[in-house]
VEXDREN-2710 file (C-alpha; in Angstrom, 1 decimal):
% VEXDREN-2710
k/r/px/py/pz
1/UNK/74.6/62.1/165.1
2/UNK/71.8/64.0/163.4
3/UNK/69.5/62.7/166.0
4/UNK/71.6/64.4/168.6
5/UNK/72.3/67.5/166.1
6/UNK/68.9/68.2/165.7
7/UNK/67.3/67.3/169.4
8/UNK/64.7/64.8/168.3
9/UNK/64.9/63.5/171.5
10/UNK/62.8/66.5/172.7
11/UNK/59.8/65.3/170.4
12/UNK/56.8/64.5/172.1
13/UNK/55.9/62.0/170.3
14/UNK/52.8/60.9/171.5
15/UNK/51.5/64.1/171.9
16/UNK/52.5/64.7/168.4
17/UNK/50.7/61.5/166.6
18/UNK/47.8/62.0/169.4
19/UNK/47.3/65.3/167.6
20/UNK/47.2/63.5/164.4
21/UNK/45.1/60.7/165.4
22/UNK/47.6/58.1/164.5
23/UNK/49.3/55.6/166.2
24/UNK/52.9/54.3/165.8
25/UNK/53.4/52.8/162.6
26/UNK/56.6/50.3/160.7
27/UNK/58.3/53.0/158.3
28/UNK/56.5/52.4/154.9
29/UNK/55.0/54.5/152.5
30/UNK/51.4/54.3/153.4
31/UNK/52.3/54.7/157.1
32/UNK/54.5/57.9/155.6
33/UNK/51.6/58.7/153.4
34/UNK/48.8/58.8/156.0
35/UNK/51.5/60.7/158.1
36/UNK/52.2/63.4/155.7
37/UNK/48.4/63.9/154.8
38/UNK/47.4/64.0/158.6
39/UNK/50.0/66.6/159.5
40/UNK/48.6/69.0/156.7
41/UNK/45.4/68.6/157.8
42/UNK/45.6/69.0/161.2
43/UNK/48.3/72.3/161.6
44/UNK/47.5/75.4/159.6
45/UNK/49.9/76.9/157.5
46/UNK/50.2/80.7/158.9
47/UNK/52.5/83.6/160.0
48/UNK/50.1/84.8/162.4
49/UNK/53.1/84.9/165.5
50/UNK/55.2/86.4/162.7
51/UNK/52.8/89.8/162.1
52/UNK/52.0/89.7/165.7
53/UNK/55.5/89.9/166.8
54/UNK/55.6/86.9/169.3
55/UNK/57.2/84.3/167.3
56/UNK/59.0/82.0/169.8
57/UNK/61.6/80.7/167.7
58/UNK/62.1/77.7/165.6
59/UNK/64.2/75.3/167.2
60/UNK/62.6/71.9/168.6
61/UNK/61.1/73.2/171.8
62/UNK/59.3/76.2/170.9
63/UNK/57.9/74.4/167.5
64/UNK/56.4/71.7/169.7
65/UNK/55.1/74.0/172.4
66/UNK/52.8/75.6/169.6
67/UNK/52.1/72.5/167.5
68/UNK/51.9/69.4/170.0
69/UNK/50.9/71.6/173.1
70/UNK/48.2/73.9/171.6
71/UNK/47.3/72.4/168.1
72/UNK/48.6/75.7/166.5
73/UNK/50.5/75.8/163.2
74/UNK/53.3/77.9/161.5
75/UNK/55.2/78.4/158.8
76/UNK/57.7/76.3/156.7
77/UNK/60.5/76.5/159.2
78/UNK/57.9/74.8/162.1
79/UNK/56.4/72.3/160.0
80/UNK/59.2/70.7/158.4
81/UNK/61.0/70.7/162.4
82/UNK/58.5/69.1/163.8
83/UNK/57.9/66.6/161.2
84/UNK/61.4/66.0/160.2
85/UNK/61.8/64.8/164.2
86/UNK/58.9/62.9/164.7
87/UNK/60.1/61.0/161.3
88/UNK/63.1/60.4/162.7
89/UNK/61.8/59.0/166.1
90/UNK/59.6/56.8/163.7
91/UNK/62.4/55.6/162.0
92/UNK/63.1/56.8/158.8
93/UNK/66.2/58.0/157.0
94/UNK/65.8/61.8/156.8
95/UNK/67.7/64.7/155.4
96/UNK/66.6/68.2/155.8
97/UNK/66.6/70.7/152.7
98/UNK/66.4/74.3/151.7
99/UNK/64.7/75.9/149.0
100/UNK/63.9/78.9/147.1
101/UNK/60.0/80.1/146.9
102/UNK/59.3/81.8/143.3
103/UNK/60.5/81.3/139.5
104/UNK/63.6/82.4/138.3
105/UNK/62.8/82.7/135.2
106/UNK/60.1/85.7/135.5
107/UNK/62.2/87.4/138.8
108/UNK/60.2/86.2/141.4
109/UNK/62.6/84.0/142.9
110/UNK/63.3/84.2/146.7
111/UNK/66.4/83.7/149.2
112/UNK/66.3/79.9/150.6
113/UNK/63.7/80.8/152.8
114/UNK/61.8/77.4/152.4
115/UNK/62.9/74.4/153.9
116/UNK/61.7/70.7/153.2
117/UNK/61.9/66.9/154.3
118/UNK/63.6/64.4/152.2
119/UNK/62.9/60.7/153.2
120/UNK/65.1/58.1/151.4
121/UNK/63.0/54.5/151.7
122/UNK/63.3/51.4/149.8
123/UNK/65.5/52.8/148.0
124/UNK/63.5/55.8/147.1
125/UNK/64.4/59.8/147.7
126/UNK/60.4/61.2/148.3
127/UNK/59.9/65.2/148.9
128/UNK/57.9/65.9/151.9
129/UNK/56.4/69.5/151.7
130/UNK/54.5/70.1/154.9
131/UNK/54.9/73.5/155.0
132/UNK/53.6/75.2/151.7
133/UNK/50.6/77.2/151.6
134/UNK/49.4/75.1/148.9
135/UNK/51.1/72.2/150.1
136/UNK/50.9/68.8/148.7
137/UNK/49.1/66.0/150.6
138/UNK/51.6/63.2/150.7
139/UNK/54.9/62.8/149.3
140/UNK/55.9/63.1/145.6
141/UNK/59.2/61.3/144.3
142/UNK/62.3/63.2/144.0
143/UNK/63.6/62.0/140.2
144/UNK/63.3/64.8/137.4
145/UNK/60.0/64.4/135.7
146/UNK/58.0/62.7/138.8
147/UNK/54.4/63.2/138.7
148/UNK/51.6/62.4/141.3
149/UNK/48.3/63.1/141.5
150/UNK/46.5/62.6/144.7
151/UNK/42.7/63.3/145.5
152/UNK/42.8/65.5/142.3
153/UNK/45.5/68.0/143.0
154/UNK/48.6/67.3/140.4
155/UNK/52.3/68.0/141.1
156/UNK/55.5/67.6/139.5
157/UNK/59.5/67.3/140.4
158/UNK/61.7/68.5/137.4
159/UNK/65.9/68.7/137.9
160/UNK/66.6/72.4/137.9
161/UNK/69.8/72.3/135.7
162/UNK/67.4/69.8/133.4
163/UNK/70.0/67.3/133.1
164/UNK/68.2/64.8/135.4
165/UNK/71.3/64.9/137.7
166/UNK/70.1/67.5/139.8
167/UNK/69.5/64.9/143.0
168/UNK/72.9/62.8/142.1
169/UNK/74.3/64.1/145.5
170/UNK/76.7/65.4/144.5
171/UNK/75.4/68.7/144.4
172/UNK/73.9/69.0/141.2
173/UNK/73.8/72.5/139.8
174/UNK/70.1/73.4/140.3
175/UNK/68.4/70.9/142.5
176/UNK/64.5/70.3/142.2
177/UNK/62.1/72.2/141.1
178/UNK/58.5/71.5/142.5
179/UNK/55.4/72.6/140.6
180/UNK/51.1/72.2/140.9
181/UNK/49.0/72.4/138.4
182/UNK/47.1/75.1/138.6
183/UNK/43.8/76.0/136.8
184/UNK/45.4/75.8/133.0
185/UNK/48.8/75.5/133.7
186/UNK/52.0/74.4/136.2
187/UNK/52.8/77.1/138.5
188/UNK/56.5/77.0/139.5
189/UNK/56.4/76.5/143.5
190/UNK/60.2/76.5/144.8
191/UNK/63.5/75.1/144.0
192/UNK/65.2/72.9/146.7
193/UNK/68.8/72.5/146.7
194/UNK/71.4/69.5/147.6
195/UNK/73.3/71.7/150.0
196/UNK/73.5/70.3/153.6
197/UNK/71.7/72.2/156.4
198/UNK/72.7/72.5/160.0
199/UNK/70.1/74.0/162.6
200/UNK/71.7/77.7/162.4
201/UNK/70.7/77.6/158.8
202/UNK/67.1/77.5/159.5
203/UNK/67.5/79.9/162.4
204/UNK/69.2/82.3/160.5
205/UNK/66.2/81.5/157.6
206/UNK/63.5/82.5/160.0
207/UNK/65.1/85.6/161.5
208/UNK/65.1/87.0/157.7
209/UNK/61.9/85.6/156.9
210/UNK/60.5/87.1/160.7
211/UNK/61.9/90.3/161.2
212/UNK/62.8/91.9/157.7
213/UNK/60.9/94.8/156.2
214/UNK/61.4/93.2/152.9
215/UNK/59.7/89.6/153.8
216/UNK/56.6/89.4/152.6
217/UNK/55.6/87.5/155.9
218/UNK/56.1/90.6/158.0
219/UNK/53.5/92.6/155.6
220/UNK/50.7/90.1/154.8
221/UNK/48.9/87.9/156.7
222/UNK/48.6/84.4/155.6
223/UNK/46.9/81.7/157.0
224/UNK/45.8/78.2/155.0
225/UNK/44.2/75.0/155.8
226/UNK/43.5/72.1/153.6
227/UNK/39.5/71.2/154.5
228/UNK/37.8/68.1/153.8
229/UNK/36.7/69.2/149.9
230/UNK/39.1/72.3/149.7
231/UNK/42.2/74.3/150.2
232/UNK/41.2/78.2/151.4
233/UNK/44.3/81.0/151.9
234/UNK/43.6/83.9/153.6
235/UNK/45.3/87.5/154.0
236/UNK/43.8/90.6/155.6
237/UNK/41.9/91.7/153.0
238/UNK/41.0/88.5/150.8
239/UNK/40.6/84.6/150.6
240/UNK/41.3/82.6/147.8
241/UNK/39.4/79.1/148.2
242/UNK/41.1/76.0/145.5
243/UNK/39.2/73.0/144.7
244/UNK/41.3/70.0/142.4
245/UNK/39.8/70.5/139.2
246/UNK/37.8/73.5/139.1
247/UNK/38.6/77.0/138.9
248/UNK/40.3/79.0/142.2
249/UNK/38.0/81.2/143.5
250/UNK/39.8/84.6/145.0
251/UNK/37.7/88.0/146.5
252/UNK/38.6/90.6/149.0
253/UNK/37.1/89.9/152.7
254/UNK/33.6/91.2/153.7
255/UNK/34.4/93.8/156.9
256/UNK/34.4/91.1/159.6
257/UNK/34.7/88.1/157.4
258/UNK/38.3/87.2/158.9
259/UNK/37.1/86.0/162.5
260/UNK/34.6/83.8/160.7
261/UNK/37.0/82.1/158.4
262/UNK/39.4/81.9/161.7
263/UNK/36.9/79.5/163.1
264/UNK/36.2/77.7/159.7
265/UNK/40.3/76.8/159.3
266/UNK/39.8/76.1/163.2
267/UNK/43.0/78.0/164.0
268/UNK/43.2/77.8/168.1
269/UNK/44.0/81.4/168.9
270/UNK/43.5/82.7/172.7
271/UNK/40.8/85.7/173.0
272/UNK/44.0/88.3/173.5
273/UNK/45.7/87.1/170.1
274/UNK/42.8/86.9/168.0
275/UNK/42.1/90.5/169.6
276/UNK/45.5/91.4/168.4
277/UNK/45.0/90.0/165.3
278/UNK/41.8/91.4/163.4
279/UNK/43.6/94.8/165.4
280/UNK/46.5/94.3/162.6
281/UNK/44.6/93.2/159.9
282/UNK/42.6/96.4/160.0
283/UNK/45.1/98.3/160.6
284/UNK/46.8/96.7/157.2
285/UNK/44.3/96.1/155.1
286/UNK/43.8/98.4/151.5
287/UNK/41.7/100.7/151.7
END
């Protein structure tokens, strides 16, 4: 039934693990780890069709069309479709999630404009976060207080309502809460909830998230990678480059630094969008 909800059938997926370099594995955690990890590696995290104006949508279809047929990458919305279906092909026992990006407690908390992979396996509930910025490598388990630290970058799961029942399923008050440690301190990343979502939710997400004058995707570039021996985020006017265990690095762009970066992340952009591109981010960048 949520095969057929969700149109996992359309999945390329050869196409999709041949852009990942993998073959078919059992369902296990290695096989999901080494999944998880390749996926991150190999799509960047960006909005670029978002500022542009050309999103194609983000059912099944269109996702794969950018991600398996050009080796282009997206936003939360994308990642977690694509990846949630090519789990499913594999295999695995998958549930889809929304979230909130931001902390509540200092205001900066957002609509459920973040959405997520669950995988329940040997008896397990693990949080797969392909499509953060800053997102995590592999998955981290989904039990208040998990911790995991993987090639030096830390994260935690904490129940929202901090009762520990928050993933009881029965729709515990708060959910998760998901948070990296950041230079001195653990940055609050999003909240997911219990709630079930059905593939209108997520449309109905990404028009917000797409089209509103108040999403912070219409306004600002972002576009992120995770590279052999760091993480680098980029707007129009600055990039912010993370290595685990040392300080985050963060300046404004040199004038005509952004097309040099564009081919350090290795985004695939045709001549006409990347035209289109550096066109906006002059056109938006502080002066």
């Amino acid at each position: 039934m949520t095969n057929a909800l969700w149109r996992v059938d359309l999945l390329d997926l050869d196409g999709y693990l041949a852009r990942l370099a993998l073959p078919v594995r059992e369902p296990g955690r290695a096989a999901l780890d080494e999944l998880h990890e390749a996926h991150v590696r190999t799509f960047t995290f960006d909005n670029i069709d978002v500022v542009l104006g050309s999103h194609p949508g983000v059912d099944l279809d269109a996702v794969q069309k950018k991600f398996v047929g050009r080796g282009r990458g997206g936003y939360c919305f994308e990642h977690a479709t694509v990846f949630a279906a090519a789990l499913e092909r594999l295999g695995y026992d998958v549930r889809r999630h929304l979230g909130r990006v931001g902390d509540p407690a200092d205001g900066t908390q957002q609509g459920r404009t973040h959405m997520v992979v669950e995988v329940r396996l040997d008896g397990q509930r693990l949080l797969c976060d392909p499509g953060f910025g800053m997102s995590l490598l592999r998955p981290v388990p989904i039990a208040d207080g998990a911790g995991d630290e993987h090639l030096g970058w830390r994260y935690r799961i904490d129940a929202a309502d901090g009762s520990g029942t928050g993933g009881s399923g029965t729709g515990g008050s708060g959910g998760w809460e998901m948070r990296r440690w950041r230079d001195d301190g653990w940055q609050m990343m999003h909240t997911t909830d219990e709630l079930p979502v059905l593939p209108v939710d997520v449309v109905i997400g990404h028009h917000y998230t797409a089209t509103h004058p108040a999403s912070h995707f219409v306004r600002t570039l972002m576009v992120a990678r995770h590279l052999p021996d760091r993480h680098v985020t980029l707007t129009e006017a600055t990039v912010t480059v993370r290595r685990a265990g040392a300080p985050t690095e963060h300046r404004p762009l040199r004038d005509g630094e952004l097309a040099d970066w564009l081919r350090v992340l290795a985004v695939p952009l045709t001549g006409d969008e990347e035209g289109r591109l550096l066109t906006w981010a002059a056109a938006h960048r502080p002066t």
